[in-house]
C-alpha atoms as a printed R data frame, in Angstrom:
   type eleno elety resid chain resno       x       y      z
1  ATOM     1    CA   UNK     A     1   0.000   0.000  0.000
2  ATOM     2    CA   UNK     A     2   1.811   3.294 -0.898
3  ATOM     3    CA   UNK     A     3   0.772   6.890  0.568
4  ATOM     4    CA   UNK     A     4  -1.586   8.637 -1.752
5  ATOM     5    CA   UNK     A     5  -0.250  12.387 -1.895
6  ATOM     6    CA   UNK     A     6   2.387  11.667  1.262
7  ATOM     7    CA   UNK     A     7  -0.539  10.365  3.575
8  ATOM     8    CA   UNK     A     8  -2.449   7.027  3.889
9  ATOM     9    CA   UNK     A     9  -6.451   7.431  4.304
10 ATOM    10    CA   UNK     A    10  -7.582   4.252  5.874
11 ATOM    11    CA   UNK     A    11 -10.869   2.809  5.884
12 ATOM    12    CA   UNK     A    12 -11.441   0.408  9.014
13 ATOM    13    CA   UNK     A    13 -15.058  -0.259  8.063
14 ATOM    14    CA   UNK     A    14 -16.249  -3.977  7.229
15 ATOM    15    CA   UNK     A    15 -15.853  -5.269  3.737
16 ATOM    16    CA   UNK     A    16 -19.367  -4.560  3.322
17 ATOM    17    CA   UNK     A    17 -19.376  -0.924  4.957
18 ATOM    18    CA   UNK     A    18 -16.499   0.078  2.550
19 ATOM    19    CA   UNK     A    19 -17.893  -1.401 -0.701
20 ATOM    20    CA   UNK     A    20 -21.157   0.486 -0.497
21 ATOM    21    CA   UNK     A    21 -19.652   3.464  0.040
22 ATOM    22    CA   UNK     A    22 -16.256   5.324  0.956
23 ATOM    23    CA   UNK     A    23 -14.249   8.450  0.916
24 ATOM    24    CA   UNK     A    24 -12.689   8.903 -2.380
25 ATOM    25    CA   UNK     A    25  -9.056   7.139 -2.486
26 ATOM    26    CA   UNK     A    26  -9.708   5.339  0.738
27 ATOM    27    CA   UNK     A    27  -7.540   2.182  1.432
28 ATOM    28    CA   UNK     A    28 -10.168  -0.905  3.082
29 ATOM    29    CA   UNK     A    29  -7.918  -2.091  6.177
30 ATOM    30    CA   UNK     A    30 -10.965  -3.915  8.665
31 ATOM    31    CA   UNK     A    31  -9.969  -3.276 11.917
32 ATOM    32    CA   UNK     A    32 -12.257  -6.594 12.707
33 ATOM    33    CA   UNK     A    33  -9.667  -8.674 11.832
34 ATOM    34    CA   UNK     A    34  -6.608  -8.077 13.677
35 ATOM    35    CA   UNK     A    35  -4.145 -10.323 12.207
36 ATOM    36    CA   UNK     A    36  -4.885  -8.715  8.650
37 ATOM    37    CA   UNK     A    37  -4.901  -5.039 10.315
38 ATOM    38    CA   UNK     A    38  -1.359  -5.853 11.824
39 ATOM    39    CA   UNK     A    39  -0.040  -7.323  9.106
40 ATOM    40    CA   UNK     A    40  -1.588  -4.405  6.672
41 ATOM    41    CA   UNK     A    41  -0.320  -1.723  8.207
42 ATOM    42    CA   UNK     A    42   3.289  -2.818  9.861
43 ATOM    43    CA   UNK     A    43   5.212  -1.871  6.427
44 ATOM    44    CA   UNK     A    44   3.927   1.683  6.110
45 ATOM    45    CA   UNK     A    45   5.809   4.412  6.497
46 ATOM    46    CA   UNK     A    46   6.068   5.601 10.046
47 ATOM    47    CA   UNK     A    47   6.452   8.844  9.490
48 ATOM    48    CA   UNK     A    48   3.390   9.392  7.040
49 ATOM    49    CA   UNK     A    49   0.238  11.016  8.237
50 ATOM    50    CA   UNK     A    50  -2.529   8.709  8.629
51 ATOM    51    CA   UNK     A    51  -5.855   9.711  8.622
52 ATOM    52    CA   UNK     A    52  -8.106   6.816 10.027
53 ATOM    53    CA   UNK     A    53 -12.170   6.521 10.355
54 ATOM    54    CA   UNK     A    54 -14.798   3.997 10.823
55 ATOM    55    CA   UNK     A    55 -18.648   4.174 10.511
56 ATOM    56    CA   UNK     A    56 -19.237   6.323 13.789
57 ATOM    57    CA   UNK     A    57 -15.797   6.678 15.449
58 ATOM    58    CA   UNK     A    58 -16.002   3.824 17.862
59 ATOM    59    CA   UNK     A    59 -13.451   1.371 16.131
60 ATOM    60    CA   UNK     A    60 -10.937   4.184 14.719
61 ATOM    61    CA   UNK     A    61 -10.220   5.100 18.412
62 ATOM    62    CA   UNK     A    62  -8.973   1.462 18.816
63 ATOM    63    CA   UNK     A    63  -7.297   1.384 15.854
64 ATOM    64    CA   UNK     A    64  -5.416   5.079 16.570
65 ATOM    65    CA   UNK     A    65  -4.294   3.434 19.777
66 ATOM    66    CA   UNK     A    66  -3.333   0.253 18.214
67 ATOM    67    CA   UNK     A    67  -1.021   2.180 15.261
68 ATOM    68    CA   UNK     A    68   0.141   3.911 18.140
69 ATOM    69    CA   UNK     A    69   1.474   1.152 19.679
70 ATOM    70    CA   UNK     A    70   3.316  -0.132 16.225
71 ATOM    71    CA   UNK     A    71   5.095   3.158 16.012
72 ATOM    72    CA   UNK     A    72   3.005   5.574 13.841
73 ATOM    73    CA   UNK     A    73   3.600   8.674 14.979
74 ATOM    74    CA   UNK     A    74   0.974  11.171 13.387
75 ATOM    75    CA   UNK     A    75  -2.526   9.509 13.054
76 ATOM    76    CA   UNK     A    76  -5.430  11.469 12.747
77 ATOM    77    CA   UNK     A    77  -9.005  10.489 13.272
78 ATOM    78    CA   UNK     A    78 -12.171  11.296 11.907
79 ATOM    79    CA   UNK     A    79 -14.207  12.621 14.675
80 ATOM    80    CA   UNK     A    80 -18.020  11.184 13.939
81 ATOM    81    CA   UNK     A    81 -16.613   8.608 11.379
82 ATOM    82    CA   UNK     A    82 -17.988   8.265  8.004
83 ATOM    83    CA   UNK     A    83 -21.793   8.914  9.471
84 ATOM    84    CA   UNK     A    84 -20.572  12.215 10.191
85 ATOM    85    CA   UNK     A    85 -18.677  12.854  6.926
86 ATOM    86    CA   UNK     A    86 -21.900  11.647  4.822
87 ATOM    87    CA   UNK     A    87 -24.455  13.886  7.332
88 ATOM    88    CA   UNK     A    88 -22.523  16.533  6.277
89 ATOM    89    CA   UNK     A    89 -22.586  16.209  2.630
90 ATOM    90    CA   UNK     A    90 -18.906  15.781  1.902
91 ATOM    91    CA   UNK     A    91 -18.105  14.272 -1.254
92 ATOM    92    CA   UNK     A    92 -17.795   9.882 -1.443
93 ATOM    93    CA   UNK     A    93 -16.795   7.489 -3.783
94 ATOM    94    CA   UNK     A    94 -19.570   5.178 -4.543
């Protein structure tokens, strides 16, 4: 997985969440499974941003503390998740 315009934008949603609809250039990483997440995400950069959401912002807070723990250094999450990004209209990538 490379960093799309020096970040990574990761969607932790289900397989099913993400492919009915995401933000545009979102990478699917399900935090659900956390073998896969590990595994995922342990060859990215470090030092990349990462901006991280889920449906409502429950997961992504796990998942912040989780990259944490691996080393990331700047994460960023979206407060709300992607409920709050569709409620207010921003663009997604159906």
């Amino acid at each position: 997985m490379a960093a799309s315009d020096g970040f990574y934008l990761l969607d932790i949603r289900t397989a099913f969440e993400f492919s009915s609809s995401r933000i545009e250039d979102a990478t699917h990483v399900s935090f659900l499974t956390p073998i896969a997440f590990s595994r995922r995400t342990r060859d990215l950069d470090k030092d990349a941003p990462i901006f991280v959401y889920d449906q409502t912002g429950h997961r992504s807070t796990m998942a912040v503390n989780r990259l944490r723990k691996m080393g990331f250094r700047e994460i960023y999450e979206l407060e709300g998740g992607f409920k709050a990004w569709t409620n207010k209209k921003f663009p997604t990538d159906e």
